[in-house]
N, C-alpha and C positions, 0 to 999 in steps of 0.2 A: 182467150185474148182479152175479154171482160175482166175479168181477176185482175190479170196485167195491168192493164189501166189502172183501174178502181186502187192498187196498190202502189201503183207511183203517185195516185194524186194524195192517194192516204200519207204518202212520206214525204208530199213537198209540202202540203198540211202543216204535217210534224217540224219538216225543217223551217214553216214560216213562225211560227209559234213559240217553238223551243229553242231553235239554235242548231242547225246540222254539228253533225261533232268535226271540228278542225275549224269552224269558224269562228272567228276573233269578235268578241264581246266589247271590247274597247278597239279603238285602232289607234295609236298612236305613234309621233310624229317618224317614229323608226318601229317598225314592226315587232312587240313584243317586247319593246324597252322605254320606262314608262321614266321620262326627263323629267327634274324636280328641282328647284331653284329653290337652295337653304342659305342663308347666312354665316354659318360657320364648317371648317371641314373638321370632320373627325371629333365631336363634343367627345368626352369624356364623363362629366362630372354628374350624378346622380339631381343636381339643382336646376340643370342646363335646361330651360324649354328648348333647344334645338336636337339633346339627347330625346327627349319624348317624344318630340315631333318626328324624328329620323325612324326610330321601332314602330311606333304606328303606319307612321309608309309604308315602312319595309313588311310589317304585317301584312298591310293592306295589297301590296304588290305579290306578297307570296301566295296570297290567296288568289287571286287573277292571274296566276303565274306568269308573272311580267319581273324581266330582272332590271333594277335601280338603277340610273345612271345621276348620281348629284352636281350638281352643279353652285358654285359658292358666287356669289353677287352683293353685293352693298344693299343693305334693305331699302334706303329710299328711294322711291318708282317700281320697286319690284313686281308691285302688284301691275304693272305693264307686261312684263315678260311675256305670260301666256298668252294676248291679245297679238302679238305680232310675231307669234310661231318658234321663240325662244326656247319653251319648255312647255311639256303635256301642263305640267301642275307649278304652281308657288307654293312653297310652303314656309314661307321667312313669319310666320305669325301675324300676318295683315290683320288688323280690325275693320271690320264692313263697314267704312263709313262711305257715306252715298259719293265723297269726291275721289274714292277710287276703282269708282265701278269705271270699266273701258270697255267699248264696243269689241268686241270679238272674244271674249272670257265672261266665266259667268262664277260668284261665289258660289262656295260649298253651304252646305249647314253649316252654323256653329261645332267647335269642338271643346272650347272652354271658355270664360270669360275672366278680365281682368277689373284692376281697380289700380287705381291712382299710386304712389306713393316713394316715399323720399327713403332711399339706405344711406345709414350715419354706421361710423363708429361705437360701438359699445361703449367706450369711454365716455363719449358726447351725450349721450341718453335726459343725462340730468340737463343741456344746455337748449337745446333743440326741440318744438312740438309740432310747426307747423312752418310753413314756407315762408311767414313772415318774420321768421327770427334769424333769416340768414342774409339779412341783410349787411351789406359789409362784405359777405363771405362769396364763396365759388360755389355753383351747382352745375353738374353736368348734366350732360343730355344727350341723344346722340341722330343727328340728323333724318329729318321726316318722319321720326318713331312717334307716338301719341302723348310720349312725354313731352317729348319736345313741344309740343303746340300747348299743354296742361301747364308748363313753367310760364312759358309766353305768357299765357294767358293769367295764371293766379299771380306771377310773382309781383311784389312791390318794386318799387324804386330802389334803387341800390343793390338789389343782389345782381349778382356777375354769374351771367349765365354765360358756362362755355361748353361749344359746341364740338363733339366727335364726330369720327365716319364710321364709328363701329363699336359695337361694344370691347372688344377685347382694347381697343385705344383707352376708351372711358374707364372701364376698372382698372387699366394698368397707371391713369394718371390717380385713381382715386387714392390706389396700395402706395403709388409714390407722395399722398402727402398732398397733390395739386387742387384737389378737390377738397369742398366739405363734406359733401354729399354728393348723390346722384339719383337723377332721374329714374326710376323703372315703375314697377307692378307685382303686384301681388294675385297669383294666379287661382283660379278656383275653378273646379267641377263644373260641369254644369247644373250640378243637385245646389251649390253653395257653399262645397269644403273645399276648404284652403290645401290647395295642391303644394307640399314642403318644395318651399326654390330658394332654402339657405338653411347654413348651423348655426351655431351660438354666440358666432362669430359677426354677426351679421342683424342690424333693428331696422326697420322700416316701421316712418314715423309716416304720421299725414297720409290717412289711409282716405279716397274718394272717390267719386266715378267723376270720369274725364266728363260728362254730362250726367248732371245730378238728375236722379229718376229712371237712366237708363242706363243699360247691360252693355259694357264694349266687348263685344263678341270676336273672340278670331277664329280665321274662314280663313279656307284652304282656297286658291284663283285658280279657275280650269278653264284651260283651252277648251274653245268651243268646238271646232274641227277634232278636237278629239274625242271622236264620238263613243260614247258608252260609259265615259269616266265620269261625267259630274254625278249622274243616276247608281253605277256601281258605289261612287265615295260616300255618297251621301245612304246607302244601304248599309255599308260598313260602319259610318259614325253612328248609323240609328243604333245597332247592335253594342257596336266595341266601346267598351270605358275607356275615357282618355283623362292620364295616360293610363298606359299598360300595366 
């Protein structure tokens, strides 16, 4: 009867320490389906941060054996989602800046950083160096993204900032002609190399950090109630090169 004992406390031991086997590591908001608010459906294109961000997930969820449920949102406010039980995770590319932290989600680590910078026309090359030469002209931007607040804030007098809700609006006015440029970034590792997010087809000029001196990190926004997932993410980012 002693053995007996001494062998169930030995195993509830084991189960407080390791994990009984059938018990769930993360819990989230549907039992073994891990909700993830992206910005675009279905990326395609080998340049697309929403392609790399989507493999990484899906890496990360295969490993925790949790199957993906995506969900497509407008990125400005996104980083709200997880805080009022919309989705386990955000993953629209948020930069941690301290006015989108919100009580009930917590950022992840870093998974890469950005840098400032304006896409022109290959033709344009020889016209254009920095944000003060478009004056006169149209720059886009596309609403609550870190571009948007880096134009507000560098551009001069005169240039015509116009505003999108999405990226696919923004490139599709630029192809038409509407724009001279447009607001985005220039992606990089977290070592310092420049992650390819365009061909030959494509210059980004006025290359800066949106705050001179410091790194604009993007972070993945985890529901806090979903217990297990920000400790599991941030185990996976320590490991996994992003991207894949």
């Amino acid at each position: 009867m002693k053995i007996i004992i001494r062998c169930s406390y030995f195993v509830l031991f084991l189960c407080t320490v390791l994990g009984c086997a059938g018990e769930k590591t993360i819990q989230t908001i549907v039992p073994s389906v891990l909700s993830v608010a992206v910005t675009s459906d279905s990326p395609i294109s080998q340049y697309d941060p929403q392609l790399w961000i989507r493999q990484y997930i899906e890496k990360f969820a295969e490993e925790e054996k949790l199957r993906v449920e995506w969900n497509v949102v407008a990125f400005d406010g996104s980083w709200t989602l997880a805080s009022n039980d919309s989705v386990d995770l955000v993953a629209t590319n948020v930069a941690s800046f301290s006015d989108r932290v919100v009580p009930g989600s917590t950022f992840s680590d870093p998974f890469l950083y950005e840098r400032r910078a304006l896409r022109i026309r290959p033709m344009d090359a020889a016209n254009f160096e920095t944000i003060a030469d478009f004056v006169g002209k149209k720059v886009g931007v596309v609403s609550g993204m870190a571009a948007e607040i880096d134009v507000n804030r560098r551009a001069p007098s005169g240039v015509n900032i116009v505003t999108t809700t999405s990226f696919g609006e923004l490139y599709s006015d630029f192809e038409l002609g509407r724009l001279d440029a447009v607001a985005e970034a220039e992606y990089y590792d977290l070592s310092g190399r420049v992650i390819p997010s365009y061909g030959d087809d494509v210059v980004l000029i006025d290359h800066h950090d949106l705050n001179p001196g410091s790194r604009e990190e993007s972070v993945f926004v985890i529901r806090d109630q979903s217990k297990g997932l920000l400790k599991s993410l941030n185990r996976f980012i320590k490991k996994t090169y992003f991207p894949l």
